[in-house]
Structures are given as C-alpha cells and as structure tokens.
C-alpha positions as CSV (number, residue, x, y, z in Angstrom):
1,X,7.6,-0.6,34.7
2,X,4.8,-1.1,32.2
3,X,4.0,2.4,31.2
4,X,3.7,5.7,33.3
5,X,0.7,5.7,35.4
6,X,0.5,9.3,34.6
7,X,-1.2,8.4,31.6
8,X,-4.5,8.0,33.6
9,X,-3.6,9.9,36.9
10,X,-2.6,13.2,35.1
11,X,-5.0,15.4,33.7
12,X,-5.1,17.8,30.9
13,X,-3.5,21.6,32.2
14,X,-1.5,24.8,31.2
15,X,2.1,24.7,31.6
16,X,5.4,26.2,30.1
17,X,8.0,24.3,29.6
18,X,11.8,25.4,29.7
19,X,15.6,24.3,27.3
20,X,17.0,22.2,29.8
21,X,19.9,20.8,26.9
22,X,21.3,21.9,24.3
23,X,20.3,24.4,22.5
24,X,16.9,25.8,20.8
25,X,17.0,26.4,17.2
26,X,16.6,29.4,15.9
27,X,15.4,27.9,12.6
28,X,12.5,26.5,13.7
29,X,8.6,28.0,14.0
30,X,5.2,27.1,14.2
31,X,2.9,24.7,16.6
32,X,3.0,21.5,17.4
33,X,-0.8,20.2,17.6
34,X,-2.1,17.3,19.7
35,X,-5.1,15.3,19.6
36,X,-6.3,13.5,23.3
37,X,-9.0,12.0,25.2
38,X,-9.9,13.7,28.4
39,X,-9.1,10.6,29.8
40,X,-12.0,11.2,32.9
41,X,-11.9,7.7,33.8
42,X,-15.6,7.2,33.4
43,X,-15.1,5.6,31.0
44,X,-14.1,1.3,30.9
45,X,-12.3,1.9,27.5
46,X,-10.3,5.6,28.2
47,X,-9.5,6.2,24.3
48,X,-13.4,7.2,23.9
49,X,-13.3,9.7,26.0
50,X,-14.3,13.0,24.9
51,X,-11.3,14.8,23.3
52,X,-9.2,17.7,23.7
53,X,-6.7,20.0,21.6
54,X,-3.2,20.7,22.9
55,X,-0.7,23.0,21.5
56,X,2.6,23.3,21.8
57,X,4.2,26.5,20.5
58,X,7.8,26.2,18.9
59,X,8.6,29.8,19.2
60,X,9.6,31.3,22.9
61,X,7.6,34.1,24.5
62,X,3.9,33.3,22.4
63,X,0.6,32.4,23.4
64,X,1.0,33.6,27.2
65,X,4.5,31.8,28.1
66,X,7.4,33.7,29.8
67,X,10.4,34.9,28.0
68,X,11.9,32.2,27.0
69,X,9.8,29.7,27.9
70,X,7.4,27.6,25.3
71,X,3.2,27.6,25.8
72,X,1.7,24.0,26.1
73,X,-2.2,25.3,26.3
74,X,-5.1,22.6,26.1
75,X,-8.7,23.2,25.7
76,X,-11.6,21.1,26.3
77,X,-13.6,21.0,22.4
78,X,-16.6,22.3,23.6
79,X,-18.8,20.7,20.9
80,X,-22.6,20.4,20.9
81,X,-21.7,16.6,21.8
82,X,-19.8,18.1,24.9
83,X,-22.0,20.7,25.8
84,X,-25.0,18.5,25.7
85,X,-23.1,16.3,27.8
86,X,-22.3,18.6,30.5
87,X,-25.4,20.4,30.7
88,X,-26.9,16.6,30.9
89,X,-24.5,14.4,32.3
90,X,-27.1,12.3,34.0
91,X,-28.7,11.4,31.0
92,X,-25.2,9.4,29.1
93,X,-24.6,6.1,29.8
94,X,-21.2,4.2,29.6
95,X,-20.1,1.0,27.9
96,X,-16.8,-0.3,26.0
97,X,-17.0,2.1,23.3
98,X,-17.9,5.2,25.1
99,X,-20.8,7.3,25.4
100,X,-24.8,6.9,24.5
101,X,-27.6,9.0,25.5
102,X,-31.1,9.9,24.5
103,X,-29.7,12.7,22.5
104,X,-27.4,9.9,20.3
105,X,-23.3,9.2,20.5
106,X,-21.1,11.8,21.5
107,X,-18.8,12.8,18.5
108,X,-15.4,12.5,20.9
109,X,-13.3,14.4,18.2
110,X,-10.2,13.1,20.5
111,X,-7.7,11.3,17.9
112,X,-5.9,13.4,15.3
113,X,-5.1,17.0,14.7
114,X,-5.8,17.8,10.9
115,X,-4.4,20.9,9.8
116,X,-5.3,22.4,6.6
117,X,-4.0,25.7,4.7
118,X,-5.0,28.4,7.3
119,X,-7.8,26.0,9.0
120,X,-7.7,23.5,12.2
121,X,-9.8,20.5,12.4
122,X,-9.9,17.8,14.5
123,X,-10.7,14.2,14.0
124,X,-12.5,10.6,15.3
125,X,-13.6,7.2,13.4
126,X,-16.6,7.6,15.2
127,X,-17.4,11.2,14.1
128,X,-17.5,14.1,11.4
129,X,-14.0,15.9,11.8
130,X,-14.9,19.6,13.2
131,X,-13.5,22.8,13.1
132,X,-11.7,24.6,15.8
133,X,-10.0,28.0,15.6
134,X,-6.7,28.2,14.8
135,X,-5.6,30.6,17.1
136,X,-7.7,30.4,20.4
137,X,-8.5,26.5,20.3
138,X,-12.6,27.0,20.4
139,X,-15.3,25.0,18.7
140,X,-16.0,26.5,15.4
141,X,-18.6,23.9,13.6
142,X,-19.1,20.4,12.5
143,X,-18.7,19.6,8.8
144,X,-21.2,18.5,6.6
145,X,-24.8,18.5,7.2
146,X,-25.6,15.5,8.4
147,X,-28.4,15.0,5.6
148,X,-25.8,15.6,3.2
149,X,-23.5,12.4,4.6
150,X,-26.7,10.2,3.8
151,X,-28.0,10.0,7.0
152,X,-26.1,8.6,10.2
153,X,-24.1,5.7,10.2
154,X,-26.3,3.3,12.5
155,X,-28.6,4.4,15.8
156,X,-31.5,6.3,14.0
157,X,-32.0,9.6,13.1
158,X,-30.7,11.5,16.4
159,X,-29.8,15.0,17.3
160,X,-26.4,13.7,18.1
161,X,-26.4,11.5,14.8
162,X,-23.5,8.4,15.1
163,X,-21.6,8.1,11.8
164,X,-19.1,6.4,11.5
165,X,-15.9,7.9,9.5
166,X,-12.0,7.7,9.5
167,X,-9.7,9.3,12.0
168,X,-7.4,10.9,9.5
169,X,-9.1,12.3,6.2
170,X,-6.6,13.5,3.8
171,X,-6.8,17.1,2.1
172,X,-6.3,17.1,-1.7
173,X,-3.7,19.9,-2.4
174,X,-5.2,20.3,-6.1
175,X,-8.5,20.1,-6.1
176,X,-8.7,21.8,-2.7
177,X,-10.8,19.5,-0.6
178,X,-10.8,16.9,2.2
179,X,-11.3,13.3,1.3
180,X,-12.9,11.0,4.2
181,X,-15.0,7.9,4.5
182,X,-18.8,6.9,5.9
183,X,-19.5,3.5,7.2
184,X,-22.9,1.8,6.8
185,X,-23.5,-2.2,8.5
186,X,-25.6,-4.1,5.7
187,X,-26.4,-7.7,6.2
188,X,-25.6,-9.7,3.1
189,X,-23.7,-11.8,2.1
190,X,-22.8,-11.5,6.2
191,X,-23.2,-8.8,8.6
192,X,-20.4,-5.8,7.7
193,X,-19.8,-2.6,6.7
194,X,-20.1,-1.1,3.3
195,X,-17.5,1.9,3.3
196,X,-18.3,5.2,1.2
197,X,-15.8,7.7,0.0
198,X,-16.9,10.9,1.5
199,X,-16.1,14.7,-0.4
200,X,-16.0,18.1,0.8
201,X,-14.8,21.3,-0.8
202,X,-14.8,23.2,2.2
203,X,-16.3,26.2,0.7
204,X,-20.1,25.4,2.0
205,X,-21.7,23.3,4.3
206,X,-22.8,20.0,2.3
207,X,-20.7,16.9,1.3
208,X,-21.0,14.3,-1.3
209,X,-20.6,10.8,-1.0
210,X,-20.1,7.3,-2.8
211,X,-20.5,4.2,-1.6
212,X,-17.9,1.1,-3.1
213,X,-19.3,-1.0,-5.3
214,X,-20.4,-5.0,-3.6
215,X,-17.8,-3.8,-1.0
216,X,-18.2,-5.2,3.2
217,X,-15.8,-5.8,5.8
218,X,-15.8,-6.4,9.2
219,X,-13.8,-3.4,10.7
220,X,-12.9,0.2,10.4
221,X,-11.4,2.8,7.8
222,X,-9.1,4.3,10.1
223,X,-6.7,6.1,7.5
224,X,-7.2,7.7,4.3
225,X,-4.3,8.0,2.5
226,X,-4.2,9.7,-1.7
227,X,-2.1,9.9,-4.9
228,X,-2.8,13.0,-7.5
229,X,-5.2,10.5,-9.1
230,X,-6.6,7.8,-6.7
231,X,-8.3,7.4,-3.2
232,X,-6.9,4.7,-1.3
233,X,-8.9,2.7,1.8
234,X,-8.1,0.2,3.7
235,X,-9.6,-2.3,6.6
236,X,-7.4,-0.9,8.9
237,X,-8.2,-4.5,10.5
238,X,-6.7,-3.8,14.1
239,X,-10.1,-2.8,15.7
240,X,-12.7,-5.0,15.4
241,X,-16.0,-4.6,17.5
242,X,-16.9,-7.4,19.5
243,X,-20.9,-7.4,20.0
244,X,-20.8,-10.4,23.1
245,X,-18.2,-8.1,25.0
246,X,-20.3,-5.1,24.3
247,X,-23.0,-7.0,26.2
248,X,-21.2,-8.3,29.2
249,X,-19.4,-11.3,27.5
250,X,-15.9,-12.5,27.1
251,X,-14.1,-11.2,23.5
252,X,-13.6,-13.8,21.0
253,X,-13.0,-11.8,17.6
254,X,-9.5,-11.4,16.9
255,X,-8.0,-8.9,14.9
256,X,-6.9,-10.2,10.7
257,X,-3.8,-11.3,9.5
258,X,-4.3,-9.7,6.2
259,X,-6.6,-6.9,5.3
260,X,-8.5,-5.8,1.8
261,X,-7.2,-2.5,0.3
262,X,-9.3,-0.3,-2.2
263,X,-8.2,2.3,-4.7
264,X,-10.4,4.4,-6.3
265,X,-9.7,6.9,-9.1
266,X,-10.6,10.4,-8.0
267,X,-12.1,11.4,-11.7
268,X,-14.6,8.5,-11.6
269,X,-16.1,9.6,-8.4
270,X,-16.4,13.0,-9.4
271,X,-18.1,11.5,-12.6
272,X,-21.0,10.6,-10.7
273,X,-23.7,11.9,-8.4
274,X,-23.2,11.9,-4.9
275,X,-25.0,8.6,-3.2
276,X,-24.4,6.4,-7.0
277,X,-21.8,3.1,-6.4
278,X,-18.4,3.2,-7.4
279,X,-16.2,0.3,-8.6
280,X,-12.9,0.3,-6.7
281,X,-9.6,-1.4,-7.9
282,X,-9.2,-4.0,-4.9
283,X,-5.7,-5.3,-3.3
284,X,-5.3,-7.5,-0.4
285,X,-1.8,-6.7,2.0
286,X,-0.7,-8.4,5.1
287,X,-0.2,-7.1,8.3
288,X,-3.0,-4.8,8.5
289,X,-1.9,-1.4,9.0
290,X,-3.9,1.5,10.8
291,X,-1.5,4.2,9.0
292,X,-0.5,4.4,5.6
293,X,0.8,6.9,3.5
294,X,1.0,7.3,-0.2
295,X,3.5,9.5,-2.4
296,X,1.4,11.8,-4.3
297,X,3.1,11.8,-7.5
298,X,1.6,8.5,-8.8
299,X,3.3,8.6,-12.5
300,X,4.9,5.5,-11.7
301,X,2.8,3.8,-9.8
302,X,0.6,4.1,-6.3
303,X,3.9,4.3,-3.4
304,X,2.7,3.5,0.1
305,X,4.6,3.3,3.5
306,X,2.8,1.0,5.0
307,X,3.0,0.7,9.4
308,X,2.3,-2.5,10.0
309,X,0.9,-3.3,13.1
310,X,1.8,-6.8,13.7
311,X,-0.6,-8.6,16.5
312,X,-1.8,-4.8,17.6
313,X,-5.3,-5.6,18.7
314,X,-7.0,-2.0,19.7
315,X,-10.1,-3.3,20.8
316,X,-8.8,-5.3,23.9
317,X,-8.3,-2.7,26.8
318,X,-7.1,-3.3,30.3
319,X,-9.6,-4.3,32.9
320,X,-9.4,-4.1,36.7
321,X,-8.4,-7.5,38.2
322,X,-6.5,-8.1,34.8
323,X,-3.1,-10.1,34.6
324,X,-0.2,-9.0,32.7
325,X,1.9,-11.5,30.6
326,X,3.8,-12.9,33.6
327,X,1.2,-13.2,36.0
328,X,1.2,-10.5,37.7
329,X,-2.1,-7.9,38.3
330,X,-1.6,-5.0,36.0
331,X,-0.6,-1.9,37.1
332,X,-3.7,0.1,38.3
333,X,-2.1,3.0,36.0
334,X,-3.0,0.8,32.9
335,X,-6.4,0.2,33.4
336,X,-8.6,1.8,30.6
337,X,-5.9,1.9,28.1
338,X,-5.3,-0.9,25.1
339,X,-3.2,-3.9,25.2
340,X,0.1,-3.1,23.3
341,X,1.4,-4.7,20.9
342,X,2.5,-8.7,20.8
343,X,4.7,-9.0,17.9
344,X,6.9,-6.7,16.5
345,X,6.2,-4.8,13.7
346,X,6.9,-4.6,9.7
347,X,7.1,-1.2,7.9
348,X,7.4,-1.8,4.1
349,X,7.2,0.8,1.0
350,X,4.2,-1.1,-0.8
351,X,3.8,-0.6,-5.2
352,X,0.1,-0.8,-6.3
353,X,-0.3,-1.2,-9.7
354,X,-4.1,-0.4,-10.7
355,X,-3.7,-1.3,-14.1
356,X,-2.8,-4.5,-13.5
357,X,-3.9,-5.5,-10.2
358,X,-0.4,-6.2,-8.7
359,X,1.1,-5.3,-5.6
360,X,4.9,-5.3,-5.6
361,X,7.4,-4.6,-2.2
362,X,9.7,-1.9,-2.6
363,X,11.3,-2.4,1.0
364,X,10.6,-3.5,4.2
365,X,12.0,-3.6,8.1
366,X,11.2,-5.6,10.9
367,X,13.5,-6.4,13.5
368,X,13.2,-8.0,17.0
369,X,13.5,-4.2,18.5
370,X,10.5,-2.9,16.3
371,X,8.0,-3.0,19.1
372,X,4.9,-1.4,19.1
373,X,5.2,0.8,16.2
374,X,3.8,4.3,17.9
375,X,3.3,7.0,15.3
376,X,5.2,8.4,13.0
377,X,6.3,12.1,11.3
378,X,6.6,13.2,7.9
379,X,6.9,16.4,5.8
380,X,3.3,17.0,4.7
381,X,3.8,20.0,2.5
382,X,2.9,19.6,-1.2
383,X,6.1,19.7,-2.3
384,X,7.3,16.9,0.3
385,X,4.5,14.9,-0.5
386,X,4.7,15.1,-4.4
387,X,9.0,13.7,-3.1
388,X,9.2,11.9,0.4
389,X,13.0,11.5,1.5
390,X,12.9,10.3,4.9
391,X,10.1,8.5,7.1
392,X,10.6,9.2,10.8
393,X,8.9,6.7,13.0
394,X,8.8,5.9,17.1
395,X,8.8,2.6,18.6
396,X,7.5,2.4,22.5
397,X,9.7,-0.9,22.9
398,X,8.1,-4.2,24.0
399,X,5.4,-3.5,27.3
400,X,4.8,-7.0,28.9
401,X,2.7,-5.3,32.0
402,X,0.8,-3.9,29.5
403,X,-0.1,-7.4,27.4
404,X,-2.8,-9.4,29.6
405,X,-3.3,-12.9,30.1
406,X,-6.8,-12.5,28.2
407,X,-5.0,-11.5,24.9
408,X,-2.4,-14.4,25.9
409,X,-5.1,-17.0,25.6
410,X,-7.0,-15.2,22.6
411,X,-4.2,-15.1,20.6
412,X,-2.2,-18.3,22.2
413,X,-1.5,-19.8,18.4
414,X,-0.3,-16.6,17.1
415,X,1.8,-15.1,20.0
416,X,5.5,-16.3,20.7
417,X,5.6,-15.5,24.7
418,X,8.9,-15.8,24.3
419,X,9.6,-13.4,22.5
420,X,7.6,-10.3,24.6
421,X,8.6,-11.2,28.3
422,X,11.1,-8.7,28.2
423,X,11.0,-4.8,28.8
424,X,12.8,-3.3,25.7
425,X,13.7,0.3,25.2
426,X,12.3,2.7,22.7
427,X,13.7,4.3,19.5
428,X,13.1,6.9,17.1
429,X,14.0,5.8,14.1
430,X,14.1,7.2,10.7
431,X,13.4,5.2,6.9
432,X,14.4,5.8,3.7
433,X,11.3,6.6,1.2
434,X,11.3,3.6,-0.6
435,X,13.8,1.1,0.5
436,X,12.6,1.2,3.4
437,X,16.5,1.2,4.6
438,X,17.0,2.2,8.7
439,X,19.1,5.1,8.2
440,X,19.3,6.2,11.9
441,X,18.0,5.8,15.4
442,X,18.3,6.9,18.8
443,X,17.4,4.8,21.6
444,X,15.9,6.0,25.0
445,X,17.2,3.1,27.0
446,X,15.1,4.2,29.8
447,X,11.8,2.4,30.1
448,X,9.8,4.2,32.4
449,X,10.0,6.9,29.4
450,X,7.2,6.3,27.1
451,X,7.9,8.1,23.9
452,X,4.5,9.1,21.7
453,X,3.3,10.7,18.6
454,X,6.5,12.7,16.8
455,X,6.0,15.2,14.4
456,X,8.5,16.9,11.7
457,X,8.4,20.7,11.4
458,X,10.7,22.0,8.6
459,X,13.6,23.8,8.7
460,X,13.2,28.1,8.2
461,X,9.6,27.6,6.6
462,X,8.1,30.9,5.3
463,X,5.2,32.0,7.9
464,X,2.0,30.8,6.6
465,X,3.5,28.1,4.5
466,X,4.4,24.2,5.4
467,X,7.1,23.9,3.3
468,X,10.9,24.6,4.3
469,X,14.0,24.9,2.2
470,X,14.4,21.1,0.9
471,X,10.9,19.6,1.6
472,X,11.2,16.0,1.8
473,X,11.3,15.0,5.3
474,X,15.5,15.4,5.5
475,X,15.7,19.4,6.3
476,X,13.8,20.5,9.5
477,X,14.0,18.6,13.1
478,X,11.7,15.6,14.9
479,X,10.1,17.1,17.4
480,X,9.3,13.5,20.2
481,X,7.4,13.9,22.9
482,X,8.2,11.7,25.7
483,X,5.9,11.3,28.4
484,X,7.1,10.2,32.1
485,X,6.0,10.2,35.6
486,X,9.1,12.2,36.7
487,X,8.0,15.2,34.5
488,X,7.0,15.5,30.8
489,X,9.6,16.3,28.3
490,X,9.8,17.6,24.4
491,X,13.4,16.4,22.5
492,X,14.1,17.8,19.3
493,X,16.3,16.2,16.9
494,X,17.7,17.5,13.7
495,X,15.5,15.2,10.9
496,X,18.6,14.3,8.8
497,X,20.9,13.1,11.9
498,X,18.6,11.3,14.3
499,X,21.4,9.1,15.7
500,X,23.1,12.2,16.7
501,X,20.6,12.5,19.8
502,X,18.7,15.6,20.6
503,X,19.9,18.6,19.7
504,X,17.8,20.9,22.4
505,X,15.4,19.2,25.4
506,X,11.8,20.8,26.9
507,X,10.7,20.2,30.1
508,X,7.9,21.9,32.0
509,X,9.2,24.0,34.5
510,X,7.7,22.2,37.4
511,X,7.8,18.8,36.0
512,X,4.6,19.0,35.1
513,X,3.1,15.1,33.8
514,X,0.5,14.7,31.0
515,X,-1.8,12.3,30.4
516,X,-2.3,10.1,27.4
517,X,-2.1,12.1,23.9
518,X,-2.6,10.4,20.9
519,X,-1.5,11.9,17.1
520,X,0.1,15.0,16.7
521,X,0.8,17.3,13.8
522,X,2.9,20.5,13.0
523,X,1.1,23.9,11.0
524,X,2.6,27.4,10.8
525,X,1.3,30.0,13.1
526,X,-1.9,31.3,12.1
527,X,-3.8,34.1,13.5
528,X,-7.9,34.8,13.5
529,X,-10.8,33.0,11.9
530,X,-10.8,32.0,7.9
531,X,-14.1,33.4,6.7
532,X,-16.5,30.3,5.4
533,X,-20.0,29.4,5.4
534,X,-20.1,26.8,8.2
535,X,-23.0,24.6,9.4
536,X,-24.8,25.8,12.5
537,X,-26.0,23.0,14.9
538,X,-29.3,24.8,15.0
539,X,-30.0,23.9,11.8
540,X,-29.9,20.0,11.8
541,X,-32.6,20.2,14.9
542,X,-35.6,19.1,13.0
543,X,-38.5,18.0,14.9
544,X,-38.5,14.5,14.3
545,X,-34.9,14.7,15.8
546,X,-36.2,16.1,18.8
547,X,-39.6,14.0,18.6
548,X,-37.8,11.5,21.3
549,X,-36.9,13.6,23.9
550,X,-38.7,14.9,26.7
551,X,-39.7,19.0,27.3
552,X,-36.8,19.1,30.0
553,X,-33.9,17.2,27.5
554,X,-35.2,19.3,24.7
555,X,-34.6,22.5,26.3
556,X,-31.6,22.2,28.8
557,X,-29.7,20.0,25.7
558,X,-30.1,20.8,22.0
559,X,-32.3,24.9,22.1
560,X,-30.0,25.3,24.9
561,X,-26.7,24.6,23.2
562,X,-28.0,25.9,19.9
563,X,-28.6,29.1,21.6
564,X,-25.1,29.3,23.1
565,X,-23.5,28.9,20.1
566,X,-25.3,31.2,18.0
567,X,-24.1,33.6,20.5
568,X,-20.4,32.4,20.4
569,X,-20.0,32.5,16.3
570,X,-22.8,35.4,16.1
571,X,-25.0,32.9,14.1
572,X,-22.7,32.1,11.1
C-alpha cells in the first residue's frame, strides 16, 4: 500500500479519542498543536491549500471531550486571505503552487504551529506567520505591516501582498523576539533570490529587516534555526520552483546536492538600520536539509542537527494518470501530494566555526532503513535548548507507490531503483545530541500505518512553563501520531525508552481518519488573549491597493472583511 488514501479522502473534523493500551500518564499536560492544509482538492499541488489549526489536548475531560476521553478540535484560520476567498471564490484561480486572484496570493498559513511564551502563531514560506488565539483557535492578526517588511516579495503592491518567508521562524529567548526571513528574486549575476533576515519584537506592529550582503540562490529559506549569538539560513535546496511546469511544461529543475549555509551575528544586525546589507559568514553542507536545529549555547562553537533529506524533491507532486516506480498507475489516494523520498536519508550533528570558516562533523547516521526522514521532536524549552540530550525523529519507511516514473527519469543518474522497490516499515527513532549515536527505536512494521510529525512534551512541567524536571529532550514522552485508513491513532512513548514501545495508545472513538497534517508542536495550556498592539487588516488597505479592483471586489472582499474583523477583535 503506498500511503493511506485517507490523506485526501478525509477531511478536517471534531473527534475525541479514547486509551485503548496501556496506560495514560498522569505526568503529562498540555496541547499538542498541528499545522494542515485543508486539503479541498482544488487544488493540483494539495500542500498549498489553505491551512488549518488542530489541537490535541493531553489532559482528559478539557476543551469539550467526555470524561476521560481527549479533545482533537480543528478550525479553519479564518484570515483576511480565507475570508476574501470565500466571500469571492470565483474570482481565485488555481495552478501548481496554489492560489492567485485579483486581490493577490492567499497567505495559506497551513505548515507549522509556532508557539511562543503565552502566544500561538502559525506559519507558511509563502506568508507572514499570524496570530491565532491560544485558547479558542480564531484568527487574531497578521504580523508586521506589510510596509514595514519592505514591500511584498514579488506580484506588485496588492491587498493580499505575496512575500515570501520561512515556514519555521525561531523565537529568541533573550532578546524576546521572533527571527524570520523575506525573499526578494533579483536578476544578476542570474535570476535568484536575495534572502533578508527579518526582526520582530512582538511588542508593536512593525518589523525590521536586512537583506545578506551579494547573497542569491535559487530556492527557499524554509528553516531558521539560532545560537545565543548568530542567525543561521540555509537554501533549504529541496523545493525549487520550476517556471516551464508552472506554465503547462514538463519539470526539468532538480533539487541540489549541496546547499549554501549563512550565519549571521545577531549584534551586527541590530547595529544597523533596518533595510542596510549585512555581511554573513558563509558555509556550504551537503545533503540539503529543510530542518535544522542549532544548540543555543554557542561558547564552543555553532552545534547543528542537521535532517538531511537525501533525493527529497518537494516540488514534484503526484498527477492523475501518473506511474509509480514499478509501473503501476498511482493510487488515486496520492494524487495532489509530493513524491517521497528516493534515497535514504543522513542526519549528522554539524560544527560551524565562524571564526575560521570551518565546518567540522560531530556525528552522523544513515542506514538503508532511514527512509524518508518525516519530522522530528525536541525539548524546546530554554533550558533544553541552551543542553539538548536526545533528538527524537520519525522515518515513514521507503513508499515506492508514492515515487513516480517522472521523478524516475528526472533523477535516473542519481537514483538506485534498486534500492526503493521495496515497502519498508517505519520507525521512531531517537539520537544522541552530538554523536549522532541511534540510541533507540521502535518499528511499526505495519505499512499501511503512516506515522507523521512527533512532538516531545516534558515530563510534570509547571503550568504555563515548557520546561519539565530534566529538560533536555530525555525526561518527558514522544507523543507520534500515526495516521491510517482503519482509524487514526496517537501512541505515546516514554522519551528516554523509545524501544520499549508505547506506553499508552489514542484512538478516536469511532475510528475516525484524518487527512494529511504536516508539523506539530507541544505548549502548556493557556487560557484568554495576551494583550498587544496587533496590526488590523484595515489599515494596510490604501487606495492604490484597491486601485485594481472593481466596485463589486472592493466591497464584497477587502471593506467587507475589514469590517468583520473590526467587529471580531473590537478594532484592536
């Protein structure tokens, strides 16, 4: 079986889930957060899709479930990109990267969950992370006027303005802000895009920016990743825009075998006004990676796990009439989703010196089970940050149905066929911080399971805090989703004994399916709103970003949606 065709069939609902093994721990608390496309399938490539937040609550009995049972709640983010949409839907066309309209690209907010102190935001490359209540789910605001970014991205100067960003911004524990990237194309030496580090302090409704000094590259900024001192980028080089297939044409780009890395030291940005060049400290590593994560205590040196992604090309998706590796016609379940992977992977613990410009390798795994290196959980509490221990990470297992004879011939000097014709199980497997060294796994020999985004809550954490008794990564459990057509299913696993299997199992109580969810992320409980100044959408709707549009777009799209959400947040 390739991969559940619930991952296209299902759709986004309200269910409560059940223990059917083992037992729940009573140590354990907070919300499990994840980020998805609606998955409407209007879409050629589903991943654009407009996104939604899901929640599952850890603690029985909250957020409407039964006694004993556990809340998994969704919500649409009703956005002024979604309202627009629905109040308009006639007017947004479709192509391989999602939306476009009169009114600009739809910010799908659909990929990651970012939680942050007391605050909930979620996040797209193709879109400025926004703000959604903690508590209830809704659309709180955008961040960052969108003068204050330096303009959109590409596309003109549009209500709906297209810029260009990074899925996962990182917030900066001492200087209490969020740290994120712009993209801009510029057409010298070659076409490319010159990336920016982007800054916001959260306490208003402006950011600053700084573009990298004689910097372009031909892909995307998908992670940010810090140390206390430095900023680190990276071409995430696994998506790369193809402009023939955009336009009705067959792909030809390929995705890199090695990718340029940029450090940049967090005092010299700060030293300069926003929109004034930097000068980064510049690496080059091989594979490229789309998630990497740094040890923030950078006194000897800049520490970064670094998920390869090995032949993990996310801009070829499945087409109807495709053919899978052996020849047969994909399932129908798989169209609209990406090609998996067609190598397996490397993780390695990476040492950037900036001083010197070396780049040493503490450790690194790759074996021929390390297929298609999913996601991965961590403790991201200061204090585990500042002193990883363990790195937990889930492998979906080798998909041929879901490799197609297009990526076969694109890649036929790079691929051993070999190598991927068999169906392999998944694993959860967990990595010591530093060597690298596998110090446990569990297997889910069962390959019609499809195991996704994992996420580590720690053990007895105070409420309102992320850390737990021995931050780290070691004390607290894995909380893996697995998704399935015979029924969705939570495990959770005790962090320092994954081997052991799981210690307690969640499963809807009518074996409810879900659709494709993409990263996840655990935060403590948190009830009401934080008070901030936030942007209002009413205020980026100048006239010459409504010149375009006609009397009837103007007033059943942006006045309409300004008005109804001056009425939700009472104008603030």
């Amino acid at each position: 079986m390739p991969t559940p065709e619930s991952l296209t069939t299902a759709r986004h609902a309200d269910f409560d889930l059940e223990v059917v093994a083992g037992r729940w721990p009573t140590d354990i608390g907070g919300e499990m957060l994840f980020s998805a496309p609606q998955m409407s399938g209007r879409l050629a490539y589903g991943i654009f899709d407009l996104g939604c937040i899901t929640r599952l609550s850890l603690t029985p009995g909250t957020h409407g479930a039964a006694p004993g049972h556990f809340a998994w709640r969704t919500r649409a983010i009703e956005s002024p990109s979604k309202r627009i949409h629905d109040a308009m839907p006639e007017a947004f066309t479709t192509g391989p990267v999602g939306y476009n309209s009169p009114f600009g690209a739809p910010n799908a907010a659909n990929t990651a969950p970012l939680p942050w102190g007391n605050r909930l935001f979620a996040t797209w490359d193709a879109g400025r992370p926004v703000e959604l209540h903690p508590e209830t789910l809704e659309y709180v605001a955008e961040v960052g006027h969108i003068d204050s970014w330096g303009g959109p991205s590409m596309f003109g100067d549009t209500v709906l303005p297209f810029l260009f960003s990074s899925a996962h911004p990182v917030a900066d524990p001492e200087r209490h802000g969020l740290w994120t990237t712009k993209l801009e194309p510029v057409m010298g030496p070659s076409f490319g895009m010159r990336p920016s580090v982007v800054w916001w302090d959260r306490a208003g409704t402006e950011v600053k920016w700084w573009p990298l000094e004689g910097v372009s590259f031909p892909g995307s900024t998908h992670t940010v990743s810090q140390t206390r001192d430095w900023v680190i980028l990276c071409d995430s080089g696994n998506f790369k825009a193809d402009a023939d297939e955009m336009f009705g044409g067959e792909r030809s780009v390929t995705i890199d075998t090695e990718v340029p890395v940029w450090l940049v030291r967090k005092d010299d940005l700060f030293a300069h006004p926003s929109g004034t060049p930097v000068q980064p400290v510049c690496f080059t590593v091989s594979p490229p990676s789309g998630h990497f994560y740094a040890r923030y205590d950078d006194s000897d040196g800049v520490s970064v796990v670094w998920e390869g992604m090995d032949l993990m090309d996310l801009g070829l998706y499945i087409r109807p009439g495709d053919l899978d590796l052996h020849g047969d016609p994909v399932d129908p379940g798989s169209v609209g989703l990406y090609n998996m992977a067609m190598a397996p992977e490397t993780i390695t613990e990476i040492l950037f010196d900036p001083t010197d410009g070396t780049v040493r390798e503490r450790g690194s795994f790759r074996q021929d089970w390390t297929v298609n290196l999913q996601l991965s959980a961590m403790d991201w509490s200061f204090e585990g940050s500042e002193a990883p221990t363990l790195h937990h990470v889930s492998y979906q297992g080798c998909r041929p149905g879901r490799i197609t004879q297009r990526a076969l011939a694109l890649y036929r000097d790079r691929i051993d066929v070999d190598q991927m014709s068999e169906e392999t199980p998944g694993y959860l497997a967990t990595f010591e911080r530093g060597s690298m060294e596998l110090k446990s796994r569990w297997e889910y020999p069962d390959t019609s399971d499809l195991i996704t985004s994992p996420t580590f809550a720690p053990r007895g954490a105070v409420p309102g805090t992320y850390a737990g008794g021995e931050p780290g990564g070691h004390d607290g459990y894995v909380v893996q989703p697995v998704l399935s057509d015979t029924g969705f299913r939570v495990d959770v696993f005790d962090a320092a004994a994954v081997g052991a299997g799981p210690v307690a199992t969640l499963c809807g109580v009518n074996r409810e399916c879900v659709p494709l969810v993409l990263h996840s992320a655990w935060m403590p409980t948190v009830t009401g709103l934080a008070d901030a100044d936030r942007l209002r959408f009413g205020d980026e709707l100048t006239d010459a970003r409504l010149a375009s549009l006609d009397d009837d777009q103007r007033h059943k799209g942006p006045w309409l949606v300004a008005d109804e959400l001056d009425a939700v947040t009472g104008g603030s």
